[in-house]
N, C-alpha and C positions, 0 to 999 in steps of 0.2 A: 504494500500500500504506500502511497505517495504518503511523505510528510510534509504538515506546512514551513512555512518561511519565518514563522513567527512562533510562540510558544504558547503550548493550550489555552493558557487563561487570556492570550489575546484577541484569539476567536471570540470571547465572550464579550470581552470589553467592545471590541468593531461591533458587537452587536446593539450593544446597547448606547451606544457612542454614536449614531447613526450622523450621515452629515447632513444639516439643514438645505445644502443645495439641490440633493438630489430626492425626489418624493417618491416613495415605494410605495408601490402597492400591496396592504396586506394580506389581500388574500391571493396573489401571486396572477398567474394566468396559465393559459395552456396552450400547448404546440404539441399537434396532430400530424406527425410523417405520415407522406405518400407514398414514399418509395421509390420517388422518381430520382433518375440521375441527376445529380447536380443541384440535390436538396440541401440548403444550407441555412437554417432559422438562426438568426440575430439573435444576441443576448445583451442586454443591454446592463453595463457593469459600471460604479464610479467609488474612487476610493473612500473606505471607512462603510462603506455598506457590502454587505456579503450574501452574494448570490448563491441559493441551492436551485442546483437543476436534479430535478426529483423524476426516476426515470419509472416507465412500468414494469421493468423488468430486470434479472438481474443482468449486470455488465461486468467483461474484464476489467479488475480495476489494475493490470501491471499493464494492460495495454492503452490507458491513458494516454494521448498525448496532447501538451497545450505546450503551441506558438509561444514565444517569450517569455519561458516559464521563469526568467528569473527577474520580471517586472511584476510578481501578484506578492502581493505579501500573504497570502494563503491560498494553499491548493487543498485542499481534504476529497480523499477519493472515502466512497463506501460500496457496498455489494451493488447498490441502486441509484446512488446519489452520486455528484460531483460539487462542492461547492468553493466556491474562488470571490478573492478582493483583491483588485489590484494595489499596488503602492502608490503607483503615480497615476492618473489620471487618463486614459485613451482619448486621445484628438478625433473631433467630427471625423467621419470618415473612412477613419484607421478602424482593419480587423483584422483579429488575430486568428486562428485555427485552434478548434478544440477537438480531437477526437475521441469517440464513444465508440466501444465494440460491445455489443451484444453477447451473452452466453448460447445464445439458439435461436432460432427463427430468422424472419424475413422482415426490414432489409437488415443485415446483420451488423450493418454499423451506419452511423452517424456524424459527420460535421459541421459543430455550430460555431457561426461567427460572432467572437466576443466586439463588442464595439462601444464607445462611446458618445453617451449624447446630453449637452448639457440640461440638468432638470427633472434627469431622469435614470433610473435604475431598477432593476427585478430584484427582488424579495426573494422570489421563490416561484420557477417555470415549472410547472407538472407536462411532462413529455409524454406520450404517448405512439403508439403506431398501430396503423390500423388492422382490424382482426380480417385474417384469411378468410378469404369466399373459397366456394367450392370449386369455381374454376383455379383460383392457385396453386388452394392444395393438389388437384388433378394436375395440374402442368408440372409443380414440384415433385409427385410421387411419379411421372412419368420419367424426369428427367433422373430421377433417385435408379429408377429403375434401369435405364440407358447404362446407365453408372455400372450396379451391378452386373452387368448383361456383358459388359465390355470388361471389367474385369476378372471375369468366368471364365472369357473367353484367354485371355492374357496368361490367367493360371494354368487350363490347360495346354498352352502354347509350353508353359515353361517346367511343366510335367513330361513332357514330349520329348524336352532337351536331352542329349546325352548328358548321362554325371562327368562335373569336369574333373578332370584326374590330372597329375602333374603327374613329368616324368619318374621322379620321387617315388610318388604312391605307383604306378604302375610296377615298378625295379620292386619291392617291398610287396606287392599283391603276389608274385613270383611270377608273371608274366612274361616280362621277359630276362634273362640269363644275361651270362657273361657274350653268347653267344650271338645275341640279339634276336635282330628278326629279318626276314628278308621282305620286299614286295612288288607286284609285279601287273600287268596290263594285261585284262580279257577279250582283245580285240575282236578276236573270233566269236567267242563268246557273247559279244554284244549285238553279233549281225545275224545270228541264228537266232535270237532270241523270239519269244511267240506273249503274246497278252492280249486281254481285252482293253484293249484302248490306250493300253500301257506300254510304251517305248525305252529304255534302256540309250541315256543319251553316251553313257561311259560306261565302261564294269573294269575296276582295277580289285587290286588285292592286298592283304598281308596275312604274314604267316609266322609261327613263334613255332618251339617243338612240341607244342602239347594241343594249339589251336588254329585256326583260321580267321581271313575274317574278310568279306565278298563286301564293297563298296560299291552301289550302282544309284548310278545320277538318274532317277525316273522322271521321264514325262508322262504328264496326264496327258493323253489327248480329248479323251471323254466328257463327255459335258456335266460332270458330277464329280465331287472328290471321293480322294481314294486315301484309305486310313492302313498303311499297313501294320496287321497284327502278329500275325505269326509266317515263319518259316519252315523250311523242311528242306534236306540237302539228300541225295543218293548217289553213294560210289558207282562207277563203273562196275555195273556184275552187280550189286548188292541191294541191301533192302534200305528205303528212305527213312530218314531219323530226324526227328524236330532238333530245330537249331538251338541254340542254350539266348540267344537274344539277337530281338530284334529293334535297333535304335533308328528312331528317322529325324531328321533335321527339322522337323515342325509336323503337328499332331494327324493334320492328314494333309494331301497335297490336291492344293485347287485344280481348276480346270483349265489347259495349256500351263499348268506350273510344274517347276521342274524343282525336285527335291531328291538330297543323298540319302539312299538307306542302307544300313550297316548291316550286315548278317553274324555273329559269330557260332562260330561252329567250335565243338570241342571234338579233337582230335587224337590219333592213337600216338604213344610217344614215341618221336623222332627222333633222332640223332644228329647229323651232320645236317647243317643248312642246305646242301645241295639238295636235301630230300622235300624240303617245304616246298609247299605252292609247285608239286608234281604230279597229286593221285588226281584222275579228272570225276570229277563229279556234277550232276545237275542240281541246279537251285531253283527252290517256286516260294515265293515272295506274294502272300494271301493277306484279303483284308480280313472280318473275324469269319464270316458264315462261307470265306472260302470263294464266294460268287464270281469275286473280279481275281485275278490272280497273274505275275506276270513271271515266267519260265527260260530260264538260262539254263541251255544245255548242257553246256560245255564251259565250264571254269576250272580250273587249278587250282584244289584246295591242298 
């Protein structure tokens, strides 16, 4: 909370000390916001009289702020109230900036201009703001709802992401050895490929001695997105086996969007790098019920 410029008991004394030039009114008056930009109600202030602006509701009071705060010989902020005397006297004309923030609602802040006029000073301003109709509340809870809607969507975008991993944690996951990893380009691989509506604009690779791991740049062609869920790889000769993870670069991929999806495969242990990214196997890359799905024959896992 603001303190004043002055000590308690001077507050009282300005109070009852009033100066004969300026005539208060005492039973105060009232100012009704509209809400409109560039609303700014006059407060009319002159030394040795002290203004409460009595609000209807509660206000930050650390978010205070008054214009030449160091010409009021009292500032007193409360939950509700703001009240101020200047030192020296505001000239015709001259106004200063008061701001009032709101706890909640609509408009949620306020600036009123302190000013001086000789003859004349407030007592005590009752503020007020008008109560919501039914159409703002509607316009408010639609735009509340926009809100939610768009950040739904943002969370599932960033549930989608790969977890990021430093090289650090990868070395320490035991991933990759002293050995490394090799990787390598499924050119072929990408020109035989078959899908519904689903294109393969790249298919490269990497390989470690215990795993795999098929990177393909997918285009939608199709006029709907495509979500991929699951995988499944089969060796040459052999029977097909679900892949241990499927990451894609964002949750599903729009229509003409072109997105990487990761396959990894866990693999029988190898030896010497020359064996990685050698046994050929196909990949099919489904969304969840399977429907749309897109098929690489022939990659080097």
């Amino acid at each position: 909370m603001f303190r004043p410029f002055t000590p308690s008991f001077a507050l009282a004394s300005l109070m009852v000390g009033l100066t004969a030039a300026a005539q208060v009114a005492p039973a105060g008056r009232s100012v009704v916001l509209t809400g409109k930009t560039g609303e700014s109600p006059l407060i009319y202030l002159a030394p040795g009289v002290v203004t409460m602006i009595r609000l209807d509701a509660r206000i930050i009071p650390e978010s205070i702020q008054v214009e030449g705060r160091a010409r009021f010989a009292v500032v007193e902020v409360g939950d509700q109230s703001v009240t101020l005397s200047p030192a020296v006297a505001l000239g015709p004309g001259e106004q200063l900036a008061l701001r009032v923030t709101y706890r909640e609602d609509s408009p949620s802040s306020v600036v009123f201009l302190l000013t001086g006029q000789p003859g004349t000073a407030d007592g005590l301003v009752n503020v007020s703001r008008p109560q919501q109709t039914f159409e703002a509340c509607r316009v408010e809870l639609a735009a509340t709802r926009e809100q939610c809607e768009a950040q739904a969507k943002e969370l599932e975008a960033l549930k989608a992401r790969p977890a990021a991993l430093s090289p650090a944690a990868v070395a320490l996951a035991g991933f990759v050895d002293k050995q490394g990893m090799r990787g390598g380009e499924f050119r072929q691989g990408c020109l035989e490929a078959r899908g519904v509506e689903l294109r393969p604009a790249r298919c490269w690779g990497l390989g470690g001695a215990t795993w795999s791991v098929v990177v393909l740049e997918v285009s939608n062609t199709g006029g709907k997105p495509w979500a991929p869920e699951w995988a499944e790889v089969t060796p040459a000769g052999g029977e097909p086996r679900r892949a241990r993870t499927v990451l894609s670069g964002q949750a599903t991929i729009p229509p003409d969007g072109v997105v990487g999806v990761a396959v990894e495969v866990d693999m029988p242990a190898r030896g010497e790098p020359g064996e990685w990214l050698r046994a050929p196997h196909a990949v099919r890359v489904c969304n969840g019920d399977g429907s749309r799905c897109l098929s690489v024959p022939k990659v080097m896992l």
